[in-house]
Short mmCIF file of the C-alpha atoms (twelve columns), coordinates in Angstrom:
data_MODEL
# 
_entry.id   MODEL 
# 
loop_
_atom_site.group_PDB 
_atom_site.id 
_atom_site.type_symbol 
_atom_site.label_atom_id 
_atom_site.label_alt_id 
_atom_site.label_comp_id 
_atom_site.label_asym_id 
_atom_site.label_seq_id 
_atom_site.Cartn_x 
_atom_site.Cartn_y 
_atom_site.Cartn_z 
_atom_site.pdbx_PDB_model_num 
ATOM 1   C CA . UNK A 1   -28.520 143.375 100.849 1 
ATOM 2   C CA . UNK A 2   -29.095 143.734 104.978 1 
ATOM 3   C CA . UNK A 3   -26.036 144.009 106.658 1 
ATOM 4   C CA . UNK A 4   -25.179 142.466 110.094 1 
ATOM 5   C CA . UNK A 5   -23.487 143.899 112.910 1 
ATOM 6   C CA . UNK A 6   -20.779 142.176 115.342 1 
ATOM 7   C CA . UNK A 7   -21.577 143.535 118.849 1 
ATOM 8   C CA . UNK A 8   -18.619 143.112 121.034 1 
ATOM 9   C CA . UNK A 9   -18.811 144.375 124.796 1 
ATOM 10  C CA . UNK A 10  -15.455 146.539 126.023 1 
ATOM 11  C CA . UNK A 11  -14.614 146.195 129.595 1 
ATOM 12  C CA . UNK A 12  -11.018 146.698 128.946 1 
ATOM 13  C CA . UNK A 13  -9.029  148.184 126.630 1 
ATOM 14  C CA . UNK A 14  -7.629  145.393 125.699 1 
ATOM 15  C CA . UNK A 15  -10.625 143.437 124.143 1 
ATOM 16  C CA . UNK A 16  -10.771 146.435 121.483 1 
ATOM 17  C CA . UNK A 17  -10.300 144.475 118.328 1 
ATOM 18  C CA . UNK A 18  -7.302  145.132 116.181 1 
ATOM 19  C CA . UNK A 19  -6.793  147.789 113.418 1 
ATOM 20  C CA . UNK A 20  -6.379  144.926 111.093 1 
ATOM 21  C CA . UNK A 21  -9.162  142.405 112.467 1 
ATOM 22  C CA . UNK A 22  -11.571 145.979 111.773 1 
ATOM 23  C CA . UNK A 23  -9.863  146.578 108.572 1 
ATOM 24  C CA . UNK A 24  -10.459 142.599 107.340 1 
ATOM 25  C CA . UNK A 25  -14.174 143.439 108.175 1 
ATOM 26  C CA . UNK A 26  -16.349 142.768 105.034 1 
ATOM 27  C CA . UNK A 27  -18.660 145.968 104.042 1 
ATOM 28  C CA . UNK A 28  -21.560 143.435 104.330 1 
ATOM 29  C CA . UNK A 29  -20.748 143.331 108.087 1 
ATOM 30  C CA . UNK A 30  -20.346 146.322 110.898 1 
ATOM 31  C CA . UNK A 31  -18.747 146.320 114.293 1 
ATOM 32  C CA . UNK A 32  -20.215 147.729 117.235 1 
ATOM 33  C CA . UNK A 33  -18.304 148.770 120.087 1 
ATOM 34  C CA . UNK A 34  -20.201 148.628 123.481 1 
ATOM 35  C CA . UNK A 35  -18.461 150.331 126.566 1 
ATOM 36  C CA . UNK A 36  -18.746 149.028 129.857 1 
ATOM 37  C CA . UNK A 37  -18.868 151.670 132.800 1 
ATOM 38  C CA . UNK A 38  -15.216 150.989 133.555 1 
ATOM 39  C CA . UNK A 39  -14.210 152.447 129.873 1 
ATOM 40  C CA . UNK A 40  -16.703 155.310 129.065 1 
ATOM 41  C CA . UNK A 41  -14.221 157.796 129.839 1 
ATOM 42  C CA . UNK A 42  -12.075 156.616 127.477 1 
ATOM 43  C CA . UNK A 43  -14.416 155.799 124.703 1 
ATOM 44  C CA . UNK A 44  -14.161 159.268 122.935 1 
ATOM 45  C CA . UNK A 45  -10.208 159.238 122.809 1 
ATOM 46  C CA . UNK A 46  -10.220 155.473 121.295 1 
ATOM 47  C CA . UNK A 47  -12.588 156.496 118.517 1 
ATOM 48  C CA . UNK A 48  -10.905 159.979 117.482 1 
ATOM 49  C CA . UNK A 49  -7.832  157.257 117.349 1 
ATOM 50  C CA . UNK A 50  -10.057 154.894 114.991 1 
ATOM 51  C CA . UNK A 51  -11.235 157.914 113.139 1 
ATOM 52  C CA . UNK A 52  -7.614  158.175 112.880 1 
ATOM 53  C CA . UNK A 53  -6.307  154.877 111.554 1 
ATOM 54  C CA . UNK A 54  -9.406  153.145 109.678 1 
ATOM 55  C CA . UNK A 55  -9.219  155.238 106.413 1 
ATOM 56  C CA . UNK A 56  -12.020 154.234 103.886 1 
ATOM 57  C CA . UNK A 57  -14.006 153.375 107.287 1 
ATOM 58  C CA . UNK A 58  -17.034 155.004 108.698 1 
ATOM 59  C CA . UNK A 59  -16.700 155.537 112.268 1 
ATOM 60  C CA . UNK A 60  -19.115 156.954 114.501 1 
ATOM 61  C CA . UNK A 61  -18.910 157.684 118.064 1 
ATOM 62  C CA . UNK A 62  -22.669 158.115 119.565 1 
ATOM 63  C CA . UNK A 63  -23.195 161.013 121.348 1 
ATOM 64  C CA . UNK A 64  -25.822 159.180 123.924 1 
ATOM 65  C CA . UNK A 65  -25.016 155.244 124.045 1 
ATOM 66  C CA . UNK A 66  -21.630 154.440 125.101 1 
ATOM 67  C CA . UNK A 67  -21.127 153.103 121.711 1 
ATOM 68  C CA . UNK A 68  -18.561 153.419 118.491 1 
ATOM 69  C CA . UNK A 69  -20.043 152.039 115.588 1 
ATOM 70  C CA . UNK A 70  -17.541 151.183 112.199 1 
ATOM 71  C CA . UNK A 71  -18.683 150.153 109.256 1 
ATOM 72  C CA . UNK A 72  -16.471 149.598 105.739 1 
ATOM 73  C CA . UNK A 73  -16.704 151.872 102.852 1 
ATOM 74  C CA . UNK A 74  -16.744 151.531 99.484  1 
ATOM 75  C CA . UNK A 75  -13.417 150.768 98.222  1 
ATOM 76  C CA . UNK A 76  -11.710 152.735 95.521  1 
ATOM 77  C CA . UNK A 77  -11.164 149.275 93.327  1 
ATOM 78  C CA . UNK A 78  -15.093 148.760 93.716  1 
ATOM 79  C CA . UNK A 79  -15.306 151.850 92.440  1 
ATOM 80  C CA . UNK A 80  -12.806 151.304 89.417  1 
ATOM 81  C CA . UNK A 81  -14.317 148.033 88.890  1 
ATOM 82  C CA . UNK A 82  -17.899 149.722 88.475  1 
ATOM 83  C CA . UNK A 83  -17.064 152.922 86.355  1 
ATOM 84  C CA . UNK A 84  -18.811 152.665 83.384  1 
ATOM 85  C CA . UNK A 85  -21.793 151.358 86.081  1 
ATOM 86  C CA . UNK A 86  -21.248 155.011 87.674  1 
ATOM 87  C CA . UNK A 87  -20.729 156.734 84.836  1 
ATOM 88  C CA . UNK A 88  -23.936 155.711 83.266  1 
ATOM 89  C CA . UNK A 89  -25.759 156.440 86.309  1 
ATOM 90  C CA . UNK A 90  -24.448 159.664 86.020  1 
ATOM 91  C CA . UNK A 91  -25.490 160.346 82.058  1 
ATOM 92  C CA . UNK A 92  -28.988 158.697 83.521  1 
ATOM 93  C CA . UNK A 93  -29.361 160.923 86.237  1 
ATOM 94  C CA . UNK A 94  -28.708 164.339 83.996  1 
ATOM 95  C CA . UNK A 95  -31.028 163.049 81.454  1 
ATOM 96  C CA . UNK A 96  -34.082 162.611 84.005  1 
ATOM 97  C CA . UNK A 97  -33.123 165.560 86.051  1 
ATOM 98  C CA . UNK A 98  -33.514 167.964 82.730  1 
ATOM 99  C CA . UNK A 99  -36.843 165.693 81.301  1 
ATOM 100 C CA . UNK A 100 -38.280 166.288 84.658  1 
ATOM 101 C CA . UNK A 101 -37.482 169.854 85.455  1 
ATOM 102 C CA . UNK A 102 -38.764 170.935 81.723  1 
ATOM 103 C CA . UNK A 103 -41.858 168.879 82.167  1 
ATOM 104 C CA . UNK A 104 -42.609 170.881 85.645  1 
ATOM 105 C CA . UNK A 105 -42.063 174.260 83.669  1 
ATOM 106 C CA . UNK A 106 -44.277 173.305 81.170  1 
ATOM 107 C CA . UNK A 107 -47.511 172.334 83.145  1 
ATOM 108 C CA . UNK A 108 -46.916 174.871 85.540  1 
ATOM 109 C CA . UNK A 109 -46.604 177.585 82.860  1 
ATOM 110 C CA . UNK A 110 -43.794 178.893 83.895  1 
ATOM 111 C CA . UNK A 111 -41.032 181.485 82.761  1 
ATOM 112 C CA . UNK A 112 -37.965 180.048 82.836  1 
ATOM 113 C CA . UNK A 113 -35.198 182.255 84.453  1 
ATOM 114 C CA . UNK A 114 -32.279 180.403 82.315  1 
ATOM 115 C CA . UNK A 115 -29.298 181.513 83.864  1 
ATOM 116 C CA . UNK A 116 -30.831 181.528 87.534  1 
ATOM 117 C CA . UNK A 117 -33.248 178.972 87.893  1 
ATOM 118 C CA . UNK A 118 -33.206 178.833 91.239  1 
ATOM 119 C CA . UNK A 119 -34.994 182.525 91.083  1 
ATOM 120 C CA . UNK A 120 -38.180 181.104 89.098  1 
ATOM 121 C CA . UNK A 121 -38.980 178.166 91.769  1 
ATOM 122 C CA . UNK A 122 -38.629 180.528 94.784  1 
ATOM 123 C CA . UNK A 123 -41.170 182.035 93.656  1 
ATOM 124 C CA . UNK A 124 -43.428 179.200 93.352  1 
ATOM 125 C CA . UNK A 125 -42.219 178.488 97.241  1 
ATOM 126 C CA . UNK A 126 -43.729 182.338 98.065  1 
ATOM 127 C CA . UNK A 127 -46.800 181.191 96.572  1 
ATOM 128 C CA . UNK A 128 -47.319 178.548 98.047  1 
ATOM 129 C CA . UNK A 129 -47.007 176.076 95.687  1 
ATOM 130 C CA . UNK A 130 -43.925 174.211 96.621  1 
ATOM 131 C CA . UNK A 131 -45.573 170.546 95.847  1 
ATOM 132 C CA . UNK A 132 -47.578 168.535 93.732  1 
ATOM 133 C CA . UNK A 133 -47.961 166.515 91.224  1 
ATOM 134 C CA . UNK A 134 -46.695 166.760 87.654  1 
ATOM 135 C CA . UNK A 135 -46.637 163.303 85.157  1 
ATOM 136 C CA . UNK A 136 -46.644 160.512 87.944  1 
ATOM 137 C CA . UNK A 137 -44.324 162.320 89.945  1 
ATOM 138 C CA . UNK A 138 -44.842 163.744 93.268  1 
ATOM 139 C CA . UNK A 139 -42.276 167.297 93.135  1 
ATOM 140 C CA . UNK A 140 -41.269 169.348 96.069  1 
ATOM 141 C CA . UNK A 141 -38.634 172.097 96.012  1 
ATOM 142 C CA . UNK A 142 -36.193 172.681 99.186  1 
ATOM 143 C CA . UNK A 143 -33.492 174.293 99.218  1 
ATOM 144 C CA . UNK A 144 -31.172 174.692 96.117  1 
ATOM 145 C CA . UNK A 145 -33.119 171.723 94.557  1 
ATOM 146 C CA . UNK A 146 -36.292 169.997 93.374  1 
ATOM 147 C CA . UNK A 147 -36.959 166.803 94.629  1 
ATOM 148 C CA . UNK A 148 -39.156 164.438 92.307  1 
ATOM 149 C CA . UNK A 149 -40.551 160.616 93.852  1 
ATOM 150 C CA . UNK A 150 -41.987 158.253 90.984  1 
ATOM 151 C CA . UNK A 151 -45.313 157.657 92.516  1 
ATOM 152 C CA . UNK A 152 -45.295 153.802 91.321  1 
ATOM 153 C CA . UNK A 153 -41.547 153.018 91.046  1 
ATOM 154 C CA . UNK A 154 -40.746 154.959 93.870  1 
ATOM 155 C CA . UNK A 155 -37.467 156.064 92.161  1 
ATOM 156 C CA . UNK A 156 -36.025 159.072 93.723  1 
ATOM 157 C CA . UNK A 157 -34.052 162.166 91.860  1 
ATOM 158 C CA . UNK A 158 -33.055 165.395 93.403  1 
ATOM 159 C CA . UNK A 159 -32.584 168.342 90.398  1 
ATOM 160 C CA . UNK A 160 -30.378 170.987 91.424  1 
ATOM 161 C CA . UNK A 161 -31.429 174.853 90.718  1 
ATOM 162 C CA . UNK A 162 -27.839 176.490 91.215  1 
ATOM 163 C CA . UNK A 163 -25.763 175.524 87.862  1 
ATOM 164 C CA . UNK A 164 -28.031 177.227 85.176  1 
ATOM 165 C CA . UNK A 165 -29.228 174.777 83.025  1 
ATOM 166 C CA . UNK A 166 -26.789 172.378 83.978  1 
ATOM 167 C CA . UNK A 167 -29.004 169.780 85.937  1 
ATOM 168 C CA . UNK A 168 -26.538 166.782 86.906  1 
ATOM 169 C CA . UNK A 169 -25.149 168.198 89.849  1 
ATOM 170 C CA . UNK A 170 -24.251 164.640 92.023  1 
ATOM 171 C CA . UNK A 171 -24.671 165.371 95.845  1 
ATOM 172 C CA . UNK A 172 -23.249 162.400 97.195  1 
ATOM 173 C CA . UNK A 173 -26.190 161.537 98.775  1 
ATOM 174 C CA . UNK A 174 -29.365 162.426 96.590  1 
ATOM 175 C CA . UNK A 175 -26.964 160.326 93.657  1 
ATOM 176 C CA . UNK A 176 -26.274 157.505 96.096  1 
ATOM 177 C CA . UNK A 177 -30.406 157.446 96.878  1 
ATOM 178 C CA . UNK A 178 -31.132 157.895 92.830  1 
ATOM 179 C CA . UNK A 179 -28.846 154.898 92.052  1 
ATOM 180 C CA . UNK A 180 -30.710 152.660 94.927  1 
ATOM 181 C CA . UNK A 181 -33.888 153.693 93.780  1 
ATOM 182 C CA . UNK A 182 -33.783 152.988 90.282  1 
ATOM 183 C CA . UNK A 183 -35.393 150.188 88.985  1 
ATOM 184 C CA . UNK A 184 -33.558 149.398 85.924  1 
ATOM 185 C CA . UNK A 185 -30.070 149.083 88.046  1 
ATOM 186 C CA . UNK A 186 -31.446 146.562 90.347  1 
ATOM 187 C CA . UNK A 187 -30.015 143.894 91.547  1 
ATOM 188 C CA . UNK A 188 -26.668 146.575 91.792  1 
ATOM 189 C CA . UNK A 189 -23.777 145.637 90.403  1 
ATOM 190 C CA . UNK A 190 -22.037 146.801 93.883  1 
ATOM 191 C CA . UNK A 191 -23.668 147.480 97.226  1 
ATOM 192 C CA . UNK A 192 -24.276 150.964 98.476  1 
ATOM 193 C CA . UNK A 193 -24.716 150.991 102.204 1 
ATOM 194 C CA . UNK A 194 -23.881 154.528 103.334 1 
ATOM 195 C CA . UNK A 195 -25.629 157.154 101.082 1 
ATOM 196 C CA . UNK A 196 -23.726 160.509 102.069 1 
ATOM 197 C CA . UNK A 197 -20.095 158.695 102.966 1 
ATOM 198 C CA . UNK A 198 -20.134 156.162 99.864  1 
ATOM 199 C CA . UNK A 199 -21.209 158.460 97.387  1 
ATOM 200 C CA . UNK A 200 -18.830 160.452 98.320  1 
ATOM 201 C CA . UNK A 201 -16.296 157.957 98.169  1 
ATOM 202 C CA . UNK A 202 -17.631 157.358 94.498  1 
ATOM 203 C CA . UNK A 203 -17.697 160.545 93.373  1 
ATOM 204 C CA . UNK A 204 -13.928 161.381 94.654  1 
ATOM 205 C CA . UNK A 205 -12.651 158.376 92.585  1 
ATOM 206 C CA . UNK A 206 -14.910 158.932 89.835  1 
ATOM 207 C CA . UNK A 207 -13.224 162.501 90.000  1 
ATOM 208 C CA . UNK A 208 -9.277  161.025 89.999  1 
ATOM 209 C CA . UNK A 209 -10.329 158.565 87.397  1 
ATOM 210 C CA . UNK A 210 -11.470 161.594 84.872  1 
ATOM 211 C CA . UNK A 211 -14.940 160.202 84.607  1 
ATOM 212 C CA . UNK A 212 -16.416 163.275 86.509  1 
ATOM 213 C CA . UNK A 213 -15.376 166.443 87.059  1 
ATOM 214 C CA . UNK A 214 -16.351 169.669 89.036  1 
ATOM 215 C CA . UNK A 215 -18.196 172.851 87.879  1 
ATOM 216 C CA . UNK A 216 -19.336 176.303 89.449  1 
ATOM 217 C CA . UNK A 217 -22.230 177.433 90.932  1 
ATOM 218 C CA . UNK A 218 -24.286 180.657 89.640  1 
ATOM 219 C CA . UNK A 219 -24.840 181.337 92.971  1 
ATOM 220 C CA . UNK A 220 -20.782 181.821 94.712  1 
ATOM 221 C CA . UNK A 221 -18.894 179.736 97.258  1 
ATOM 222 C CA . UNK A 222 -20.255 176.365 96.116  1 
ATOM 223 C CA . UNK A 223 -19.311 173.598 93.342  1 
ATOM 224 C CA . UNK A 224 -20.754 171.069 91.857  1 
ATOM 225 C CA . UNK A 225 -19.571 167.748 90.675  1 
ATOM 226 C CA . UNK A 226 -20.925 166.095 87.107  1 
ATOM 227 C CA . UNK A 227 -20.213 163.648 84.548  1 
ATOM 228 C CA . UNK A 228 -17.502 164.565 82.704  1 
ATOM 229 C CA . UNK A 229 -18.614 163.520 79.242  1 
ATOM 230 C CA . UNK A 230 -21.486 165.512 78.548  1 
ATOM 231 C CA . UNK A 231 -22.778 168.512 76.236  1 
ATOM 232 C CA . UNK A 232 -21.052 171.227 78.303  1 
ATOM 233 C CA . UNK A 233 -23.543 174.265 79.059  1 
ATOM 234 C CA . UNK A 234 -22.406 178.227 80.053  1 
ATOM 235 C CA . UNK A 235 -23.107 178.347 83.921  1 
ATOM 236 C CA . UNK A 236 -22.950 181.895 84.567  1 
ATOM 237 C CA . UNK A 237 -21.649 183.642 88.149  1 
ATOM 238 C CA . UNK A 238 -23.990 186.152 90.226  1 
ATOM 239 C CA . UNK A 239 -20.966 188.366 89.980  1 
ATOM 240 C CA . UNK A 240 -22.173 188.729 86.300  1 
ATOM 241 C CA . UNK A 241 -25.281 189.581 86.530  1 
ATOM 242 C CA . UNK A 242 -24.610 192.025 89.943  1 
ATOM 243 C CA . UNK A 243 -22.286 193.666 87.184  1 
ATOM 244 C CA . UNK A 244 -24.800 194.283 84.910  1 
ATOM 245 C CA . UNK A 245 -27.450 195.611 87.303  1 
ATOM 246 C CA . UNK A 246 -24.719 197.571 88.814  1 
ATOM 247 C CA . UNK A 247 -24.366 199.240 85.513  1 
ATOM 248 C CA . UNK A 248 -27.946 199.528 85.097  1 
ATOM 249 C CA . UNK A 249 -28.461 201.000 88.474  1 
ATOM 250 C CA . UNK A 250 -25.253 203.935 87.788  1 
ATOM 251 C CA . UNK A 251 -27.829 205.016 84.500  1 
ATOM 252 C CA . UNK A 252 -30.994 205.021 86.201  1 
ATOM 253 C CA . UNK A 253 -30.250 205.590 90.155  1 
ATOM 254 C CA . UNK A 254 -32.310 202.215 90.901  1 
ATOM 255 C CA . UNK A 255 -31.316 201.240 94.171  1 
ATOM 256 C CA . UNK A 256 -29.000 198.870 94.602  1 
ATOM 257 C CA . UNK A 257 -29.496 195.333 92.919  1 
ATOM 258 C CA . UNK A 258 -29.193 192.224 95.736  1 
ATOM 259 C CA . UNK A 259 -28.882 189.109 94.051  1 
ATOM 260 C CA . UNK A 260 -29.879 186.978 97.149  1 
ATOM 261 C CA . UNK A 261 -32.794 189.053 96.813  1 
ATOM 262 C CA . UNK A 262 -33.061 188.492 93.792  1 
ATOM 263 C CA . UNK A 263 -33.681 184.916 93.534  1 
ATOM 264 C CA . UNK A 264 -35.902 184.725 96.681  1 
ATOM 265 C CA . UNK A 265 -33.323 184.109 99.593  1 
ATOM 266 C CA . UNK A 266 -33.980 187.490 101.326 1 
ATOM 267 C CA . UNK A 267 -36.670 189.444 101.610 1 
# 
């Protein structure tokens, strides 16, 4: 579903709409806030007010235009409404994410660094072979994840490389674009308008409702969030394994072991 936007022209203060005329918005609708010369210098202190006020609301205050623009979010009884829709979409996206990821391995003969996978793919990035093809899926690693596009369906699923062999990991946003581009979900049960800001919403709730919770990185200083009910796998912390090659190093005077090194962050 396209949304439509309510422009509405600010010379004065005073035609600002309401909190509660924005809050009665419907998320199928946005408001745009145009300012007038008379108002631009006041336009950044109203919408750091709105930012304020409009909880569960999207507000954005352009940094060229003289513009605010608001837009609903997805509301937690949506959300509550939906969670066995979520939930699934969860279980679905683990499943693929680990099919997909195991299928790459396999044509691309590769050695599996179990506990660290994120160390086997940077290698493939130093070699130059970052993208391609693999069972009608385009793949392309960035980052702390590899990103797979049905070539037909045009379904979208990004496979984190930082939780071991745990590969549900739900960025708001790559979960948000997963959902939108699955086939089988469509026509959604609920709209998703904002990828990063709903998702986020969802996963929050989906958190407080017990339906997901949070796990650990391998890599320090990051989390992930996954579907609760799941086969649980070890994820085990780069503080383990620096232990170990610390130990190592003591017995053989190696010099000593870098992890970010290790898995292909520093040179």
């Amino acid at each position: 579903m396209n949304r439509t936007t309510d422009i509405i022209t600010i010379n004065s203060v005073g035609q600002i709409p309401t909190l509660d005329i924005i809050r009665s918005t419907p998320r199928e609708r946005t408001v745009k806030l145009v300012f007038e010369r008379e108002v631009q210098s006041q336009r950044e202190a109203i919408g750091q007010h709105l930012k304020t006020e409009l909880l569960g609301f999207q507000v954005g205050i352009h940094t060229i235009e003289p513009e605010i623009n608001i837009a609903k979010l997805i509301t937690d009884k949506e959300i509550e409404d939906n969670q066995d829709f979520f939930e699934q979409c969860a279980k679905d996206y683990r499943q693929l994410g680990e099919e997909l990821l195991h299928k790459l391995v396999n044509k691309l003969d590769l050695k599996l660094n179990k506990d660290f996978p994120i160390q086997t793919f940077n290698e493939l990035k130093r070699n130059g072979r970052s993208n391609g093809k693999v069972e009608g899926w385009n793949y392309y690693l960035h980052g702390f994840h590899c990103g797979f596009v049905n070539i037909k369906t045009k379904q979208e699923i990004e496979v984190p490389l930082v939780f071991g062999q745990e590969f549900g990991d739900l960025d708001p946003y790559f979960f948000s674009k997963f959902i939108k581009s699955t086939p089988k979900y469509k026509p959604l049960p609920i709209d998703i308008f904002e990828d990063y800001d709903d998702g986020a919403r969802i996963n929050e709730r989906m958190l407080s409702l017990g339906k997901f919770e949070r796990i650990n990185s391998d890599v320090g200083n990051h989390y992930g969030i996954v579907v609760a009910d799941r086969q649980k796998v070890e994820i085990k912390s780069y503080l383990d394994l620096e232990k170990m090659h610390q130990e190592q190093d003591k017995q053989t005077e190696k010099p000593k072991f870098n992890f970010w090194k290790f898995i292909g962050l520093k040179k």
